[in-house]
C-alpha positions in Angstrom: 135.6 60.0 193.2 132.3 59.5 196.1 128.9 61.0 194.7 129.8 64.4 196.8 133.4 65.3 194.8 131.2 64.5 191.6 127.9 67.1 192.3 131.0 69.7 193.1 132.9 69.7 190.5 129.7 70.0 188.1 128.1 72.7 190.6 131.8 74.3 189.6 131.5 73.7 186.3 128.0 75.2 185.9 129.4 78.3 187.5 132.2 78.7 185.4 129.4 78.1 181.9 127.2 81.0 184.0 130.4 83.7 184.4 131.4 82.9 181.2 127.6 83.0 179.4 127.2 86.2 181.4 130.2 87.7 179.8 129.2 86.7 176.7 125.5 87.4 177.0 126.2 91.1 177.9 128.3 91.8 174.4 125.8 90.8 172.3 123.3 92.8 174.5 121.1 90.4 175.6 120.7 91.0 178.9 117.6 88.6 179.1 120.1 85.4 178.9 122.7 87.6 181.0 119.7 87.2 184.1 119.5 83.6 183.2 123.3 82.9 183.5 122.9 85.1 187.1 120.4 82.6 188.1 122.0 79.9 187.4 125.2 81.1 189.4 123.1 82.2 192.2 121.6 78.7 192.0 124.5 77.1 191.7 126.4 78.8 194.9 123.1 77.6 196.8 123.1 74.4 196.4 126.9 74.3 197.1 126.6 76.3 199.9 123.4 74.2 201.4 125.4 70.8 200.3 128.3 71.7 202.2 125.7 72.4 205.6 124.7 69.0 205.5 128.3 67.6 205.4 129.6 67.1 208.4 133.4 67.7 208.8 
């Protein structure tokens, strides 16, 4: 697995803790960890998004 499969499938995995945190975070009604867990996701999706501009297919 090269260095670039590896830093996707943890930006995927840090994703899938945020959606699921997020979930969580908003039945115990804490919505201060619930903002958290959306910037992580939106953080996560970035650096995905700007990893995969500086690939070139």
């Amino acid at each position: 697995m090269n260095p670039v499969k590896l830093t996707y499938l943890l930006l995927a995995v840090i994703a899938t803790f945020s959606v699921a945190s997020i979930g969580i975070a908003v039945a115990e009604k804490s919505y201060l960890i619930a903002v958290f867990c959306f910037i992580g996701l939106f953080g996560s999706f970035t650096i995905a998004r700007l990893l995969r501009t500086k690939i070139d297919y």
